[in-house]
C-alpha positions as CSV (number, residue, x, y, z in Angstrom):
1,X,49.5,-12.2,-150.5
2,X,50.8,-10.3,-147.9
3,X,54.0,-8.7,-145.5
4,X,53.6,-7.1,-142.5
5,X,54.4,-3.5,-144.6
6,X,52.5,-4.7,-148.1
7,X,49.8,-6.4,-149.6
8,X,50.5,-7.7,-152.8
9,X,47.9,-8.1,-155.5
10,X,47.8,-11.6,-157.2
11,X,46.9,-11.8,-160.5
12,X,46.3,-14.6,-163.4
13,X,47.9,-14.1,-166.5
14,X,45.3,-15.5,-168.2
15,X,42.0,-13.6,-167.2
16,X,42.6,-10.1,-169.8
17,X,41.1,-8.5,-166.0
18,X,43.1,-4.8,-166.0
19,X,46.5,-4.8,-164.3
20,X,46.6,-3.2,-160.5
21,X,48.5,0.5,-160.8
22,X,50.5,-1.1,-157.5
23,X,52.8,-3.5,-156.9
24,X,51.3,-7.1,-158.7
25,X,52.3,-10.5,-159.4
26,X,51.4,-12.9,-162.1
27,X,50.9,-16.8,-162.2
28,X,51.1,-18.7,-165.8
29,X,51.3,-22.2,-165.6
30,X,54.3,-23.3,-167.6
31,X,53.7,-27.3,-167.6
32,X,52.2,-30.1,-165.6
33,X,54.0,-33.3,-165.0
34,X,52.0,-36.7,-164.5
35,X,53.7,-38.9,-162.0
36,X,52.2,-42.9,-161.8
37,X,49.5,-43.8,-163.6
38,X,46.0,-42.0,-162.3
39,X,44.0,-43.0,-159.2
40,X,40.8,-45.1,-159.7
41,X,38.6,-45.8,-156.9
42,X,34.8,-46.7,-157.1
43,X,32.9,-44.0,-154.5
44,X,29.5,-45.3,-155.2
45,X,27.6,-47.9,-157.5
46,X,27.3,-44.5,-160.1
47,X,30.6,-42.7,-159.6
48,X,34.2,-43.6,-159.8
49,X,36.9,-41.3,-158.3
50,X,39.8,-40.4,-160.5
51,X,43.1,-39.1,-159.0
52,X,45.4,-37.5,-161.1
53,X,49.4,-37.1,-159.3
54,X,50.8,-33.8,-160.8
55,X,53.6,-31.6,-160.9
56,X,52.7,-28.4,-162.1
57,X,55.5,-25.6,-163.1
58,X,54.8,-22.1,-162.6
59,X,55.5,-19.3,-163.6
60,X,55.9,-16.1,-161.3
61,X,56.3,-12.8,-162.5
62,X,56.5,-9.4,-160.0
63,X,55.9,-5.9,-161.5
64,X,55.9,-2.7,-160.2
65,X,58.0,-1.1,-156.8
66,X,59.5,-3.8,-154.7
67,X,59.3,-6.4,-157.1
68,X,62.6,-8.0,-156.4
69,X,62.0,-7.7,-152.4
70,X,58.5,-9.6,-153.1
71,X,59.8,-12.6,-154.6
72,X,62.8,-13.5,-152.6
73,X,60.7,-13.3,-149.4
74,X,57.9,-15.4,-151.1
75,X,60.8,-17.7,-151.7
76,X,61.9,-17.6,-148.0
77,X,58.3,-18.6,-147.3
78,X,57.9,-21.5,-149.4
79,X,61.0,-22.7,-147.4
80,X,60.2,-22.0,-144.2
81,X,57.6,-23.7,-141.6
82,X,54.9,-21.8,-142.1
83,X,54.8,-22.1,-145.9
84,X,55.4,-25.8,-145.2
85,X,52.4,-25.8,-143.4
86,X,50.1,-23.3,-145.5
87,X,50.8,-25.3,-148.7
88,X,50.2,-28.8,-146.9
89,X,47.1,-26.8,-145.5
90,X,45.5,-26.3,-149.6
91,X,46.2,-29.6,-150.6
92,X,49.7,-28.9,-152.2
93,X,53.7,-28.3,-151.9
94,X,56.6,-27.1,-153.3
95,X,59.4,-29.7,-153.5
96,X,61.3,-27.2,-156.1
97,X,61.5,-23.7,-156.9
98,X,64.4,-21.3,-158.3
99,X,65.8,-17.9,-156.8
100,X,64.1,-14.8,-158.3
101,X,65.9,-13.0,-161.3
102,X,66.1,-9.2,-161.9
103,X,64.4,-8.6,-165.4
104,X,63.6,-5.0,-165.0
105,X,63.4,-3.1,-168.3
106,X,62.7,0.3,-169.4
107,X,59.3,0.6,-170.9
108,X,57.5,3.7,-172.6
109,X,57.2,6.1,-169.5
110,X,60.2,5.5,-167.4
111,X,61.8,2.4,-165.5
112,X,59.8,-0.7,-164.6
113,X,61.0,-3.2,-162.0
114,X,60.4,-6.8,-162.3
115,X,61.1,-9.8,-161.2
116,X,61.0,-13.7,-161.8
117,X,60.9,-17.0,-160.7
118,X,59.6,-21.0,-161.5
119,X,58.3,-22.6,-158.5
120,X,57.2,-26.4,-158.9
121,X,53.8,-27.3,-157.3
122,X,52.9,-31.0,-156.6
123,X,49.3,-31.8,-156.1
124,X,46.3,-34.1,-157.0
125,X,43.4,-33.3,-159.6
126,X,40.4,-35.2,-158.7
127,X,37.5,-35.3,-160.7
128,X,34.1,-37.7,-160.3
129,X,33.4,-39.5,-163.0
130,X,29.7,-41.3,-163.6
131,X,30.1,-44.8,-164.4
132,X,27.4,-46.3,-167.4
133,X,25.2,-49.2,-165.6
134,X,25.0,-51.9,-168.4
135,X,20.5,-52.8,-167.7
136,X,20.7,-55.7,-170.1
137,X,23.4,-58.1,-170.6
138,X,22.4,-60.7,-174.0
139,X,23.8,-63.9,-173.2
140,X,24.2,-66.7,-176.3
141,X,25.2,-70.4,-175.4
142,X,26.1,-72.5,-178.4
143,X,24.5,-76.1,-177.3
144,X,24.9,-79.7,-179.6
145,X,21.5,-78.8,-180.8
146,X,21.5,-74.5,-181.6
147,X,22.1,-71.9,-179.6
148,X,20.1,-70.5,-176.1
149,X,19.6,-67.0,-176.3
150,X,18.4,-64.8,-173.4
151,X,19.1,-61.8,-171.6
152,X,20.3,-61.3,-167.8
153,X,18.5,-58.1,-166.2
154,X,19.8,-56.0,-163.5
């Protein structure tokens, strides 16, 4: 992410990677959200297309200088045109998110300022799913006399 004055490093919460000594933020995904029932379509005789319609909640967390500053202009951003745009652009959007909150602290070594804020993110998950090709169907007909048994091949 970045202003014209900053570039901000982006980090997962989850990946244990080594924190930036500059200004950072942090994504954790709170919860996700399944609106409808999912999306089948068959893409092939062998694969079937799921789609799932999600609402995933976020968490975003600034550290370091600036923290504050950070978040309330990416929350001018997802409102604004461009952002819009941008989102729409990877597949996604933002129909909610809240105002950041001041949680600075004072940690071992001096001051730290931080900053927070839950942005909702609607999207599809699509995955591919291989469909199982029955070869041999056994068919049984119960007649007057027994029954007929055979199979139907593909």
């Amino acid at each position: 992410m970045q202003t014209p004055d900053k570039t901000v490093t982006v980090v997962l919460a989850d990946t244990g990677k080594r924190i930036p000594d500059t200004c950072f933020i942090t994504l954790r995904e709170i919860s996700a959200v399944q609106l409808g029932p999912p999306g089948r379509e068959q893409i092939s005789e062998d694969e079937e297309e799921i789609r799932l319609h999600l609402e995933l909640m976020v968490s975003v967390q600034a550290f370091g200088p600036g923290a504050m500053v950070i978040l309330r202009r990416l929350s001018a951003w997802l409102g604004s045109t461009p952002g819009m745009q941008a989102l729409t652009a990877a597949g996604t959007s933002c129909p909610h998110y809240t105002l950041p909150r001041n949680i600075s602290e004072g940690v071992p070594g001096g001051w730290e300022e931080r900053a927070v804020m839950n942005i909702t993110l609607a999207h599809d998950d699509c995955y591919i799913v291989p469909l199982s090709i029955i070869q041999t169907i056994p068919v049984s007909i119960a007649t007057a006399e027994g029954q007929i048994h055979f199979n139907i091949e593909r």
